[in-house]
PDB file with one MODEL, atoms N, CA, C and O in Angstrom:
MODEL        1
ATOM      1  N   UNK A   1      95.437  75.054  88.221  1.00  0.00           N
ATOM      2  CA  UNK A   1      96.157  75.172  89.471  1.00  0.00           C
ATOM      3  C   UNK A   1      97.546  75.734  89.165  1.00  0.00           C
ATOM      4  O   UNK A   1      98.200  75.244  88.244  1.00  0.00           O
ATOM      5  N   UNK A   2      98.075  76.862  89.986  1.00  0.00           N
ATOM      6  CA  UNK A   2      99.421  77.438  89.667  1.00  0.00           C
ATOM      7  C   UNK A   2     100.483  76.605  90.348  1.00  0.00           C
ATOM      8  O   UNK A   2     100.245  76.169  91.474  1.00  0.00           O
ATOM      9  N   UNK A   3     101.374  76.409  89.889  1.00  0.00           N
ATOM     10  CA  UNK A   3     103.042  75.667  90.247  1.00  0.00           C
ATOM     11  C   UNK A   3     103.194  76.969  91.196  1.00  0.00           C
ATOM     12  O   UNK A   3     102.968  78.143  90.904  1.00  0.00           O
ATOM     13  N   UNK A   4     103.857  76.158  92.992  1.00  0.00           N
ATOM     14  CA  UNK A   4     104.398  77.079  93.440  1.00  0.00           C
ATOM     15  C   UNK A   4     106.203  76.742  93.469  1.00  0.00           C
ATOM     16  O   UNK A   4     107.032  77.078  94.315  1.00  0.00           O
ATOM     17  N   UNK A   5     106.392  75.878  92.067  1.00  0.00           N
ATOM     18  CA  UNK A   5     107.681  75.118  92.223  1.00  0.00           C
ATOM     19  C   UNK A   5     108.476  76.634  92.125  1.00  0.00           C
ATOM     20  O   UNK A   5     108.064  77.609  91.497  1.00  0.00           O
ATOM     21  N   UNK A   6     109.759  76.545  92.946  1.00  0.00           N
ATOM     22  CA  UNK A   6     110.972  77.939  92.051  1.00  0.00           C
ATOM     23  C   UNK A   6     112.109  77.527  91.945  1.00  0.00           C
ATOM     24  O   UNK A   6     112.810  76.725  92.562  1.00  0.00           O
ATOM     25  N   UNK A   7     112.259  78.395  90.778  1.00  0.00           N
ATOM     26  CA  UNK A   7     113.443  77.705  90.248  1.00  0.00           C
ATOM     27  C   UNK A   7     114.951  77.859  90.585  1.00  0.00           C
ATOM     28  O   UNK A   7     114.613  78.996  90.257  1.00  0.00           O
ATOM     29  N   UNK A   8     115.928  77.872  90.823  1.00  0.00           N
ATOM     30  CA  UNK A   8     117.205  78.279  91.271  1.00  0.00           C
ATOM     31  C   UNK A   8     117.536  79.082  90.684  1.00  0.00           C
ATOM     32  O   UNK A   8     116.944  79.162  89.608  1.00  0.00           O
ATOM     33  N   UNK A   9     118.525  80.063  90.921  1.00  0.00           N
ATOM     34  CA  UNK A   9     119.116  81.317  90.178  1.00  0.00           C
ATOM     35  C   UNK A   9     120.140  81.033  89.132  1.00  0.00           C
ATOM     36  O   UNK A   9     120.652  81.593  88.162  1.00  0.00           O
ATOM     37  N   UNK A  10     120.190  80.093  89.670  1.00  0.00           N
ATOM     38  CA  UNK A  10     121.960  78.993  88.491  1.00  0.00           C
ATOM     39  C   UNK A  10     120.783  78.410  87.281  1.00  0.00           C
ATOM     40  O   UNK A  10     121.080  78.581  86.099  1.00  0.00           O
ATOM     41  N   UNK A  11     119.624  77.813  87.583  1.00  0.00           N
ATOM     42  CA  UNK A  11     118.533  77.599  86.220  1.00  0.00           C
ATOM     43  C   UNK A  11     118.187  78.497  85.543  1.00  0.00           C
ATOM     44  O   UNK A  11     118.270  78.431  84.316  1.00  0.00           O
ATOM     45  N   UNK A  12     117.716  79.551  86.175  1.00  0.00           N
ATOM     46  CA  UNK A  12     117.563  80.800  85.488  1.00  0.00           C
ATOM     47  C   UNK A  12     118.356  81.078  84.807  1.00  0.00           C
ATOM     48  O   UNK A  12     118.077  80.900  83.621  1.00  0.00           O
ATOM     49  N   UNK A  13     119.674  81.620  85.097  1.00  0.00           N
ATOM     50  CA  UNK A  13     120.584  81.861  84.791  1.00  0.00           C
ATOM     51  C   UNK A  13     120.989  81.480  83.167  1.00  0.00           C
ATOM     52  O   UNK A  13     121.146  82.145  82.143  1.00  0.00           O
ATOM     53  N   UNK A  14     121.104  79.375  83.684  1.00  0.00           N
ATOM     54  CA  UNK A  14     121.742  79.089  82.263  1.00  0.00           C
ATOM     55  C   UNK A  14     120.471  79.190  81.546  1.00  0.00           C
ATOM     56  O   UNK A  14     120.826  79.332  80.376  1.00  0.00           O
ATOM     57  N   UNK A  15     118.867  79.200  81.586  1.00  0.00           N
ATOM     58  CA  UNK A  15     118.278  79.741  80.489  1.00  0.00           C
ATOM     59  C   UNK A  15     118.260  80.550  79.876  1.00  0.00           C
ATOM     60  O   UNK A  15     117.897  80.384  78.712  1.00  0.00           O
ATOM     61  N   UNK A  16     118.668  81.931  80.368  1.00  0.00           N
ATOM     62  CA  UNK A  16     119.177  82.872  79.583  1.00  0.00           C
ATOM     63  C   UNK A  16     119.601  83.188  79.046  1.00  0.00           C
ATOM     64  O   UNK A  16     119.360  84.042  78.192  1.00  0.00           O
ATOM     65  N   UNK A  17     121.204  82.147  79.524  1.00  0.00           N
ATOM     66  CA  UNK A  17     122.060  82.323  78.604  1.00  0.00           C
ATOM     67  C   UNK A  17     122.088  81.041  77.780  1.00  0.00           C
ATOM     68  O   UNK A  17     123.174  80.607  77.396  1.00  0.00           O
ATOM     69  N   UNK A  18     121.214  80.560  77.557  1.00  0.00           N
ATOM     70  CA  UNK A  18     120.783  79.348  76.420  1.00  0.00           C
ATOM     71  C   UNK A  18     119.828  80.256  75.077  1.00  0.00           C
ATOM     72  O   UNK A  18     119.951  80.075  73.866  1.00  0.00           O
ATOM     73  N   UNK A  19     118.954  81.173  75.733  1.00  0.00           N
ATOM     74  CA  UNK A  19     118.058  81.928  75.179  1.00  0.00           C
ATOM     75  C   UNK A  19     119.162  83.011  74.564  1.00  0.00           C
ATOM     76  O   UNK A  19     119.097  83.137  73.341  1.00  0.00           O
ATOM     77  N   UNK A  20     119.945  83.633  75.098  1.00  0.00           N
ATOM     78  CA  UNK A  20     120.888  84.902  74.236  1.00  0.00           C
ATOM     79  C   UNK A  20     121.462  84.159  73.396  1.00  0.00           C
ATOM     80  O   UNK A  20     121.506  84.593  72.245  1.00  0.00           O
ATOM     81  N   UNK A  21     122.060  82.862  73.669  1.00  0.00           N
ATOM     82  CA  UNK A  21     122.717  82.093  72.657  1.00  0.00           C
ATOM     83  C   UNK A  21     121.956  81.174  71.021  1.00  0.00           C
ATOM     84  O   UNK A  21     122.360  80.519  70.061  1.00  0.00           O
ATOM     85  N   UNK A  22     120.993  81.570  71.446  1.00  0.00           N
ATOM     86  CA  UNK A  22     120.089  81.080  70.556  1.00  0.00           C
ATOM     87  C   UNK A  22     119.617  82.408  69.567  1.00  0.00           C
ATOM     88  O   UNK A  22     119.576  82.441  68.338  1.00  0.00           O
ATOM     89  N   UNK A  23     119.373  83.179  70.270  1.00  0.00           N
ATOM     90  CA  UNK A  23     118.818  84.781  69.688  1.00  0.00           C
ATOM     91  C   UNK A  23     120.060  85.084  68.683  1.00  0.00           C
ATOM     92  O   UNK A  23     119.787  85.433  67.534  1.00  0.00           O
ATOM     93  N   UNK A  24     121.392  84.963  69.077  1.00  0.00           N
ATOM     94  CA  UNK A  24     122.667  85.313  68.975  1.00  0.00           C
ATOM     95  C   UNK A  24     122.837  84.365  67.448  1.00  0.00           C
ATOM     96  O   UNK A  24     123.413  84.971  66.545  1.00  0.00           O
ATOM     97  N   UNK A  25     122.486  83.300  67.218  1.00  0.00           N
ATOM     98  CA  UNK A  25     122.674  82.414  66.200  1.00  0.00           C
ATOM     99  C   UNK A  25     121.367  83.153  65.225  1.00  0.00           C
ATOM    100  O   UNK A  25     121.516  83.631  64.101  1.00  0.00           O
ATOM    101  N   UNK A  26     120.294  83.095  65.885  1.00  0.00           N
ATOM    102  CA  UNK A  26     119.539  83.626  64.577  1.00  0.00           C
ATOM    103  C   UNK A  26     120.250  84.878  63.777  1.00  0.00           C
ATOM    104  O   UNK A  26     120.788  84.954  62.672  1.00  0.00           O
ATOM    105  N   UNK A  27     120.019  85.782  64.784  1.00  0.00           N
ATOM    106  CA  UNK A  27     120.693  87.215  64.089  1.00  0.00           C
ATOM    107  C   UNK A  27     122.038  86.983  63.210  1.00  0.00           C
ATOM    108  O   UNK A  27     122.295  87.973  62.525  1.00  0.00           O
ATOM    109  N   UNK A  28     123.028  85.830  63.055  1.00  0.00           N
ATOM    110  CA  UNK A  28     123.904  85.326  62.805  1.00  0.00           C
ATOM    111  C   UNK A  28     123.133  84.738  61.373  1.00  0.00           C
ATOM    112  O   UNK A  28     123.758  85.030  60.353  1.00  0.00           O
ATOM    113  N   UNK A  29     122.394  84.280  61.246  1.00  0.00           N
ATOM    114  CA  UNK A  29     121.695  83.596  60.064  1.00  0.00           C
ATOM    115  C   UNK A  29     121.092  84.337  59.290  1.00  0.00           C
ATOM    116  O   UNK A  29     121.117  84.086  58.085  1.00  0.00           O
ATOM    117  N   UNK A  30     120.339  85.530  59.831  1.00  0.00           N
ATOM    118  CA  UNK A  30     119.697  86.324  58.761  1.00  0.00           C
ATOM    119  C   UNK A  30     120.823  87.718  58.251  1.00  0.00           C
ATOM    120  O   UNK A  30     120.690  88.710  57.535  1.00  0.00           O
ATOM    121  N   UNK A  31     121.733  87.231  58.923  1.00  0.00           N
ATOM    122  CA  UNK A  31     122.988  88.295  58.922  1.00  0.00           C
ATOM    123  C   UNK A  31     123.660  87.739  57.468  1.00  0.00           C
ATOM    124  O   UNK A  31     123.858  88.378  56.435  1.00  0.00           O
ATOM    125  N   UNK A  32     124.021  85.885  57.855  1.00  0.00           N
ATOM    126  CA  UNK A  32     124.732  85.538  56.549  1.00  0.00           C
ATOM    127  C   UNK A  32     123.568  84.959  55.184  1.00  0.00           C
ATOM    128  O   UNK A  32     123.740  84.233  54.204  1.00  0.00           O
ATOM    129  N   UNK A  33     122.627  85.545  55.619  1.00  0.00           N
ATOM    130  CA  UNK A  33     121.241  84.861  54.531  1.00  0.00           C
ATOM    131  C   UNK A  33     121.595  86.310  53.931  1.00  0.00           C
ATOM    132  O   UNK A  33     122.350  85.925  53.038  1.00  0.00           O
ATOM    133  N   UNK A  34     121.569  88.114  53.763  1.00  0.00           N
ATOM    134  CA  UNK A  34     121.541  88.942  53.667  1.00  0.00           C
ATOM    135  C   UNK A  34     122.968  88.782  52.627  1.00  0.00           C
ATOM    136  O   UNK A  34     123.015  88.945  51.408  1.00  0.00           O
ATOM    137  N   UNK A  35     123.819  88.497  53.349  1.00  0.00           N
ATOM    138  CA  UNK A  35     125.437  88.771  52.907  1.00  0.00           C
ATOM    139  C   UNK A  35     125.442  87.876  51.776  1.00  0.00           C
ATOM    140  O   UNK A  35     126.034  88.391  50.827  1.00  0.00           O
ATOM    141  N   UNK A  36     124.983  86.685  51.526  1.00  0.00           N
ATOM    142  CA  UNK A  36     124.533  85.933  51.119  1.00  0.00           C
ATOM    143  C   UNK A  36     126.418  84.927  51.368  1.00  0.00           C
ATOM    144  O   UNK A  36     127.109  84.650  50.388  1.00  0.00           O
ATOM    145  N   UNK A  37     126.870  84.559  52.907  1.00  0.00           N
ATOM    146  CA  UNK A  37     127.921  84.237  53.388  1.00  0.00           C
ATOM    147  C   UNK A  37     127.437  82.830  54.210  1.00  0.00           C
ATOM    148  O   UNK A  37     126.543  82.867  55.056  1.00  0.00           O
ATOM    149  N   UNK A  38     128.170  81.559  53.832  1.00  0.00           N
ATOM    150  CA  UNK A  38     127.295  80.573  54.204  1.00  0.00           C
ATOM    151  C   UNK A  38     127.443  80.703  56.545  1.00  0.00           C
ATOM    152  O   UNK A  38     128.069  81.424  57.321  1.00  0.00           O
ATOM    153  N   UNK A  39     126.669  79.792  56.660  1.00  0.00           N
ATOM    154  CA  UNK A  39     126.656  80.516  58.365  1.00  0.00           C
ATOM    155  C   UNK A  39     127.859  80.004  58.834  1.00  0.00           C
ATOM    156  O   UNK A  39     128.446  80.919  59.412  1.00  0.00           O
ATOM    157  N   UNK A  40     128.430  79.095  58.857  1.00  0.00           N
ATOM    158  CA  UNK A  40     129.894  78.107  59.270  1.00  0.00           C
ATOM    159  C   UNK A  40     130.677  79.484  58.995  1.00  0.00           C
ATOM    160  O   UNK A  40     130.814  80.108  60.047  1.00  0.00           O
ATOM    161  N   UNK A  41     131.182  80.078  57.973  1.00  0.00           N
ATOM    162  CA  UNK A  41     131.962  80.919  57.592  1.00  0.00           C
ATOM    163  C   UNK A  41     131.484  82.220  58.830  1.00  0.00           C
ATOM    164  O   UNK A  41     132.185  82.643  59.749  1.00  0.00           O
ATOM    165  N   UNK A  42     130.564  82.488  58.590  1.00  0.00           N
ATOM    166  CA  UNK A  42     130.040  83.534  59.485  1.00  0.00           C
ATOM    167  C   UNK A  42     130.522  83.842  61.091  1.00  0.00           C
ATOM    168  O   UNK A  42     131.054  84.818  61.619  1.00  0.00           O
ATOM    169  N   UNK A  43     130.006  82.330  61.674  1.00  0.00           N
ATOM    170  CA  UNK A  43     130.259  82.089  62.436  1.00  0.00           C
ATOM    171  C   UNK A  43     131.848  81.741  63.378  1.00  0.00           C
ATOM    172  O   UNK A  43     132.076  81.455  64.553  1.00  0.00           O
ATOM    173  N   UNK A  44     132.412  81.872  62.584  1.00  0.00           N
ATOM    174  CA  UNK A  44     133.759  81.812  62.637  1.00  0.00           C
ATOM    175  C   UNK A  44     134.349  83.245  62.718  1.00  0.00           C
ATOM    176  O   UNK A  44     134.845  83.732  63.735  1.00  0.00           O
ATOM    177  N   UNK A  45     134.231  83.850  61.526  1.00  0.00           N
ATOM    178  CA  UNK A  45     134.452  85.017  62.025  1.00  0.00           C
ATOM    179  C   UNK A  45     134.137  85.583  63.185  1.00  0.00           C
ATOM    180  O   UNK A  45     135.009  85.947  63.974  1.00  0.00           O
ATOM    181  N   UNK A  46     132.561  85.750  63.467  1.00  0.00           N
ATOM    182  CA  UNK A  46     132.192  86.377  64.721  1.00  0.00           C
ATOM    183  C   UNK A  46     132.923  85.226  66.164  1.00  0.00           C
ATOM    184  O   UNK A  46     133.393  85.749  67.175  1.00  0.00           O
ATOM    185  N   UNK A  47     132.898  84.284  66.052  1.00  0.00           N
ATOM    186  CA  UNK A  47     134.053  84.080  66.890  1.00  0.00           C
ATOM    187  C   UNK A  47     135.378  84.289  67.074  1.00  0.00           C
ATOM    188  O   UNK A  47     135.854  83.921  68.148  1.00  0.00           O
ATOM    189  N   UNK A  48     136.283  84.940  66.037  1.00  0.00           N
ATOM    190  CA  UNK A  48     137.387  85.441  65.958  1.00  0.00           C
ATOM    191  C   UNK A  48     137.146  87.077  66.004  1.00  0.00           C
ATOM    192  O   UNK A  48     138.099  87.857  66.024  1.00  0.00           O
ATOM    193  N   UNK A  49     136.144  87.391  66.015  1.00  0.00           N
ATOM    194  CA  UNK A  49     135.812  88.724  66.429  1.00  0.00           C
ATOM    195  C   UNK A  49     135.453  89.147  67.908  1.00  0.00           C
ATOM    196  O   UNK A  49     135.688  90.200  68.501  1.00  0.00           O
ATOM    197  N   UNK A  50     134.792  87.965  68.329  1.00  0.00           N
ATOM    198  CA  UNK A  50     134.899  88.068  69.720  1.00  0.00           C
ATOM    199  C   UNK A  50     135.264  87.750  70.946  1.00  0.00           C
ATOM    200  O   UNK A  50     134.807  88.067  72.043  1.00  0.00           O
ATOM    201  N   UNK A  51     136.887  86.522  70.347  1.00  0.00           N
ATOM    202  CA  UNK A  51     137.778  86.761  71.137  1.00  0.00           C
ATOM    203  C   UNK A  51     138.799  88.139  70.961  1.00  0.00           C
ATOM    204  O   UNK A  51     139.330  88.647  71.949  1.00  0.00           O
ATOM    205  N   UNK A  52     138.906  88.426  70.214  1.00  0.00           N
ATOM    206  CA  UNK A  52     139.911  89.371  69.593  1.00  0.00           C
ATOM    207  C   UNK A  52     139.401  90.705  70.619  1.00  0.00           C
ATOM    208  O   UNK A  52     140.277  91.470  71.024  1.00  0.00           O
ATOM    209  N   UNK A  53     138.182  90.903  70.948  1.00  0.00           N
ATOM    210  CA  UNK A  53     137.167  91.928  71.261  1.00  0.00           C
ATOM    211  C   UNK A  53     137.460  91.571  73.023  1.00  0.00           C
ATOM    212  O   UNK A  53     137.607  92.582  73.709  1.00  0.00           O
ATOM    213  N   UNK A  54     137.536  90.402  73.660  1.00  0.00           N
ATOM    214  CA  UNK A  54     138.373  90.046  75.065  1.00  0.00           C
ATOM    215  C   UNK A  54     139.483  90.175  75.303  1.00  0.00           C
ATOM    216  O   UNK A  54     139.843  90.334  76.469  1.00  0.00           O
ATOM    217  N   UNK A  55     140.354  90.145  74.285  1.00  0.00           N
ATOM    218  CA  UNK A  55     141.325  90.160  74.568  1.00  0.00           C
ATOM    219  C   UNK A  55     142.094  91.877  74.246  1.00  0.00           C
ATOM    220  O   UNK A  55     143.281  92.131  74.452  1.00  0.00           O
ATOM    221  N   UNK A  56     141.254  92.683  73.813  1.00  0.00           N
ATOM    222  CA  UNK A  56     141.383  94.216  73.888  1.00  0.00           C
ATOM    223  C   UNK A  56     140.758  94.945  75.401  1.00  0.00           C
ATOM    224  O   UNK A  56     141.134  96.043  75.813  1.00  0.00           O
ATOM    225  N   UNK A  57     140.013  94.303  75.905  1.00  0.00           N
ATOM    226  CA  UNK A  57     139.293  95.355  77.192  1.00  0.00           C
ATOM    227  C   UNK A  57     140.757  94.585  78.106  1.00  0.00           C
ATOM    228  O   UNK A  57     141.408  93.598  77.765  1.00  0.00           O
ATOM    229  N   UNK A  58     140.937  95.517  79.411  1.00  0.00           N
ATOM    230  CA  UNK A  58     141.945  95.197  79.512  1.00  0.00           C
ATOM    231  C   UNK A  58     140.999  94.078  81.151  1.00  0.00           C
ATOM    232  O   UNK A  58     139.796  94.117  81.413  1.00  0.00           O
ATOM    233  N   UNK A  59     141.863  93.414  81.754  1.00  0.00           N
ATOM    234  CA  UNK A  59     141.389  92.951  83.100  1.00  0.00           C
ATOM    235  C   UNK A  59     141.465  93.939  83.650  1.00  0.00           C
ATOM    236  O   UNK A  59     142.048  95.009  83.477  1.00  0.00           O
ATOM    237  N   UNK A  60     140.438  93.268  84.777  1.00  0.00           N
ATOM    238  CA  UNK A  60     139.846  95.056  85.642  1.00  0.00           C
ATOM    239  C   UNK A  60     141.232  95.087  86.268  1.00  0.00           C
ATOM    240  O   UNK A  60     141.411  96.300  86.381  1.00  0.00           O
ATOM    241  N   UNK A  61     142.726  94.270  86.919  1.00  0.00           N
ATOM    242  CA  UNK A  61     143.468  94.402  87.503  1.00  0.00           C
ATOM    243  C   UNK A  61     144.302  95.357  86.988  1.00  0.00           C
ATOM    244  O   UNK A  61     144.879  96.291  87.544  1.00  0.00           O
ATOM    245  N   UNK A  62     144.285  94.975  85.796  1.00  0.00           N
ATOM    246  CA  UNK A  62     145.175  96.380  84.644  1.00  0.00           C
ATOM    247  C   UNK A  62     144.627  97.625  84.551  1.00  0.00           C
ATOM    248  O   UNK A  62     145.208  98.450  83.847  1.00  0.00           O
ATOM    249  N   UNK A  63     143.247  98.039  85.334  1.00  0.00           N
ATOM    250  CA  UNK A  63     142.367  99.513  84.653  1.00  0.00           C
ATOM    251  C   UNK A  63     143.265 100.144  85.964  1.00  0.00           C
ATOM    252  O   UNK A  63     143.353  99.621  87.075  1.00  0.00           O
ATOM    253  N   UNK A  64     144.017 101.640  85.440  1.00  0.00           N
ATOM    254  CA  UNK A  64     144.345 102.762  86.128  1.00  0.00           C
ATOM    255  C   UNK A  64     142.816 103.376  86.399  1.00  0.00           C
ATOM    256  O   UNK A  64     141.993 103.314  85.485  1.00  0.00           O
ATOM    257  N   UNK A  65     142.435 104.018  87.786  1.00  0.00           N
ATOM    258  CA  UNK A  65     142.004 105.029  87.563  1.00  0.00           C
ATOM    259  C   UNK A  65     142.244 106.404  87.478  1.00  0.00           C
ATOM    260  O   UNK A  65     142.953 106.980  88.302  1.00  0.00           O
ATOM    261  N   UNK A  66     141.730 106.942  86.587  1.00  0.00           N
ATOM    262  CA  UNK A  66     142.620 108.462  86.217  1.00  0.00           C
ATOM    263  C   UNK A  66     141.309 108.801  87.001  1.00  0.00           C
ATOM    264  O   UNK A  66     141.597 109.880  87.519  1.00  0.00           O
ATOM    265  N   UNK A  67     140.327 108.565  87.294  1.00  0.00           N
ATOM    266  CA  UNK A  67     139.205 109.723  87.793  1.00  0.00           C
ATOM    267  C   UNK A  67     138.602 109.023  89.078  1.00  0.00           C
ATOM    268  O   UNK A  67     137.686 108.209  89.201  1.00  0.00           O
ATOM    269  N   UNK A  68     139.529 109.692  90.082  1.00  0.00           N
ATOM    270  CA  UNK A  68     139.325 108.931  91.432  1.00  0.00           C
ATOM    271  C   UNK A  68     137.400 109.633  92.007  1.00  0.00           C
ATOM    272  O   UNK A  68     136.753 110.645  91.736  1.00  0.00           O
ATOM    273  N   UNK A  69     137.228 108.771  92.611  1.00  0.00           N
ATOM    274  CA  UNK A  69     135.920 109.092  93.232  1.00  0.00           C
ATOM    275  C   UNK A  69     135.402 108.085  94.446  1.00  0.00           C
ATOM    276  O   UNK A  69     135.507 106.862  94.363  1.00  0.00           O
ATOM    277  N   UNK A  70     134.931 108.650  95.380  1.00  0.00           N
ATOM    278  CA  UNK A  70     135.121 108.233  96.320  1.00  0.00           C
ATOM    279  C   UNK A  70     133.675 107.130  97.040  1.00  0.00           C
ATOM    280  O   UNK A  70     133.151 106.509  96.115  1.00  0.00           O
ATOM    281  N   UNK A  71     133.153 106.888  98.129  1.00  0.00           N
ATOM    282  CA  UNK A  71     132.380 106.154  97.937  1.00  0.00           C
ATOM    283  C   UNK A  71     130.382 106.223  97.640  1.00  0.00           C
ATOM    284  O   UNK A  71     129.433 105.447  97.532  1.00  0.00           O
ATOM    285  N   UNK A  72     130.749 108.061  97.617  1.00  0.00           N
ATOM    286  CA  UNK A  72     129.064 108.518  97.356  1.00  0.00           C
ATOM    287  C   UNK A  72     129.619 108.998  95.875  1.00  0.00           C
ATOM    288  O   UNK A  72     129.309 110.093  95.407  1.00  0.00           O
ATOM    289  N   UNK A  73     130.122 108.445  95.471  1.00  0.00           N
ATOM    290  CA  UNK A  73     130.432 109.364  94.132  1.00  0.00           C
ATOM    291  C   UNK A  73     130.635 110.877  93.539  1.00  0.00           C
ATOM    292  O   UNK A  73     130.184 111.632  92.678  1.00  0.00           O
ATOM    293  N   UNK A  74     131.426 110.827  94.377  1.00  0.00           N
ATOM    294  CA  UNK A  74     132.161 112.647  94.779  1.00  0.00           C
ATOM    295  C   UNK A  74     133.580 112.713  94.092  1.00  0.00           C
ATOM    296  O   UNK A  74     134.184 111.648  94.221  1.00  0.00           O
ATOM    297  N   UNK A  75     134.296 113.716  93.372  1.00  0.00           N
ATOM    298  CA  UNK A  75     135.549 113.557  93.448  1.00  0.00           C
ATOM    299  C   UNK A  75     136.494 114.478  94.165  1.00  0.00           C
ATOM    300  O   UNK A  75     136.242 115.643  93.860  1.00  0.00           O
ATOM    301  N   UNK A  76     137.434 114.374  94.960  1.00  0.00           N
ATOM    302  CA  UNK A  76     138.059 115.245  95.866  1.00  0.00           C
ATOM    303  C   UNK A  76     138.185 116.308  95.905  1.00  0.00           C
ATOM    304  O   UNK A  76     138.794 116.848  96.828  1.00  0.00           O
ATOM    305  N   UNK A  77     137.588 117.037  94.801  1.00  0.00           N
ATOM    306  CA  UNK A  77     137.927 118.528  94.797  1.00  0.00           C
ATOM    307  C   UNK A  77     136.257 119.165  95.084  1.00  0.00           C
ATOM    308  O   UNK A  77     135.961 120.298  95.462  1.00  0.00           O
ATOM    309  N   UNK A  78     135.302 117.976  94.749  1.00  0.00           N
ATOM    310  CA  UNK A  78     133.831 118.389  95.350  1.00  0.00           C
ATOM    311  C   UNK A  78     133.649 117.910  96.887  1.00  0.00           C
ATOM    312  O   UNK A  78     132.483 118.007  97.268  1.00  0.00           O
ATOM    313  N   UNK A  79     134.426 117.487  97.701  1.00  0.00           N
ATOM    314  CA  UNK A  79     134.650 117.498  99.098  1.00  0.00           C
ATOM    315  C   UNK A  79     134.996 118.712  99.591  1.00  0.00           C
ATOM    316  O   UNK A  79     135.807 119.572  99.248  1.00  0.00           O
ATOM    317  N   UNK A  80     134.036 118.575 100.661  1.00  0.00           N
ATOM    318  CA  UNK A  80     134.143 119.872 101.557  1.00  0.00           C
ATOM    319  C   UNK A  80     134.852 119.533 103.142  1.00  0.00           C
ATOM    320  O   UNK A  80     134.220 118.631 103.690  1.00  0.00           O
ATOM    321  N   UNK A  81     135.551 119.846 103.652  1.00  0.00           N
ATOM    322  CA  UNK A  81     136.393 119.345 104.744  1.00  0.00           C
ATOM    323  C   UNK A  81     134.978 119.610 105.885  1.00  0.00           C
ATOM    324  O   UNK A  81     134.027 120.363 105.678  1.00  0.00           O
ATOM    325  N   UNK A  82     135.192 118.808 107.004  1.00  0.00           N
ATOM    326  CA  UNK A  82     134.361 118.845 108.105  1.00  0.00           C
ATOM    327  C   UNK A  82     134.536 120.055 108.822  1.00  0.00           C
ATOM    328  O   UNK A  82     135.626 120.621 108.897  1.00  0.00           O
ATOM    329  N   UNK A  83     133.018 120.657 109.593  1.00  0.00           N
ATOM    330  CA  UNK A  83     133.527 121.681 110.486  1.00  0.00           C
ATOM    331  C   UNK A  83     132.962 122.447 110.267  1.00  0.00           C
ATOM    332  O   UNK A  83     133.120 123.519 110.852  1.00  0.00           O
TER     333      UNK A  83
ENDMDL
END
């Protein structure tokens, strides 16, 4: 008999990101099994790598746009005036 239970989008959700976080540690293990770098050490780094890596993209409040475009994805000089 099939479950017609469903699940919430917020469950989904954190399984996924339980599942990337898990994927994320292996690749982390056969990374410091290779290097031959124990994983604690490893893992540290790549966490100081990927705050360091947030704190370079800038907030979207800080992005200039230099390449305006409008809402069909045109830029003003491929606009044709009405008429």
């Amino acid at each position: 008999m099939l479950s017609t239970a469903k699940h919430s989008t917020k469950e989904d959700t954190e399984k996924v990101t339980r599942c990337q976080q898990q994927q994320h540690l292996m690749l982390l293990k056969v990374i410091a099994g290779i290097l031959g770098v124990p994983l604690g050490e490893l893992t540290q780094r790549d966490k100081e790598y990927q705050l360091e890596m947030n704190r370079a993209v800038p907030a979207e409040s800080e992005v200039v746009d230099r390449d305006p475009v409008d809402r069909c994805g045109r830029r003003p000089w491929q606009c044709r005036p009405n008429g």
